[in-house]
MARDO-262056 format. One record per residue (C-alpha): residue in three letters; x, z, y. Coordinates in steps of 0.001 Angstrom, whole numbers. Layout:
BEGIN
  rest        x        z        y
   ALA        X        Z        Y
...
***
This chain:
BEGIN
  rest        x        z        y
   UNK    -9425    -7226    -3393
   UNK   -12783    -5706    -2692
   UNK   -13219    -3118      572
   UNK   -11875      264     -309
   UNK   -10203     -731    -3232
   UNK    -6709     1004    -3705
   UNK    -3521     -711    -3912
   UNK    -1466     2159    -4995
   UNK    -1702     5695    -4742
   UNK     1213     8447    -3226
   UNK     3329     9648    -5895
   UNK     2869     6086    -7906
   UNK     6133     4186    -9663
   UNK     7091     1755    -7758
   UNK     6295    -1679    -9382
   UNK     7376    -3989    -5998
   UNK     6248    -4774    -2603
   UNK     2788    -6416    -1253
   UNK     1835    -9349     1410
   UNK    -1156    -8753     3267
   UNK    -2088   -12345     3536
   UNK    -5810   -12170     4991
   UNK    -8044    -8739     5191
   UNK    -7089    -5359     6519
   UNK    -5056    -2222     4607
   UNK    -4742     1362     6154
   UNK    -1590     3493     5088
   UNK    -2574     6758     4265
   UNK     -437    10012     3733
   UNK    -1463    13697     1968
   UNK      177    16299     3237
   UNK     1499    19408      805
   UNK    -1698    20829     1489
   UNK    -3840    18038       28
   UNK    -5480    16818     3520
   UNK    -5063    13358     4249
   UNK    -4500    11255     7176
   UNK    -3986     7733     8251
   UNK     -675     6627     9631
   UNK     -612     3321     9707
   UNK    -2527     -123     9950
   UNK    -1127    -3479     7981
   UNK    -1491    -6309    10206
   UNK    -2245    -9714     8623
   UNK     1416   -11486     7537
   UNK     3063    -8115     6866
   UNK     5018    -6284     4391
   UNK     3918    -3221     2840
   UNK     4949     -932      383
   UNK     8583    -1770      728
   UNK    10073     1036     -971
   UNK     8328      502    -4186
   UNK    10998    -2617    -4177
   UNK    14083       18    -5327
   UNK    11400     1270    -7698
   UNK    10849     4656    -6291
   UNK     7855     6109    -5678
   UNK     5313     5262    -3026
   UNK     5667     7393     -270
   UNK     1802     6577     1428
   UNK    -1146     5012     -214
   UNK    -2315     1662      738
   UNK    -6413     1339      892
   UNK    -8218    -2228     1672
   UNK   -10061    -1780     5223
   UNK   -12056    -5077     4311
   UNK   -12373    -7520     1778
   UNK    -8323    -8582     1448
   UNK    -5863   -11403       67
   UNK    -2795    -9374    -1116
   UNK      219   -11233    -2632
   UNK     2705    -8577    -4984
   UNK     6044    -9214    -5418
   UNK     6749    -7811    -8698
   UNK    11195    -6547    -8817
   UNK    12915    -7442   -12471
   UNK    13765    -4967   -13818
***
């Protein structure tokens, strides 16, 4: 994925869990007043988006930092 590109938003279904393989993601969060602030970093080799596995909603949105190899690990339903 291209820089800046989004891999899902807060609020989305959840449609499975990501890899980062190479590249960099920031986990971001909006408040109930609409601002928005970073909370996390994805290291290379790590999970993210874990609770889109039970198919709930994503609690944060995940945003490439750089260009980024993501693997998705789409749940049956």
């Amino acid at each position: 994925m291209e820089e800046n590109s989004v891999v899902y938003h807060q609020g989305d279904e959840g449609r499975g869990f990501f890899l980062l393989f190479t590249g960099g993601i920031k986990i971001t969060l909006f408040s109930q007043e609409g601002v928005e602030r970073t909370v996390n970093y994805v290291p290379e080799g790590m999970l993210f988006g874990e609770h889109g596995a039970r198919k709930e909603a994503y609690l944060t949105s995940a945003i490439t930092t750089s260009p980024s190899v993501i693997y998705h690990f789409q749940m049956k339903h």
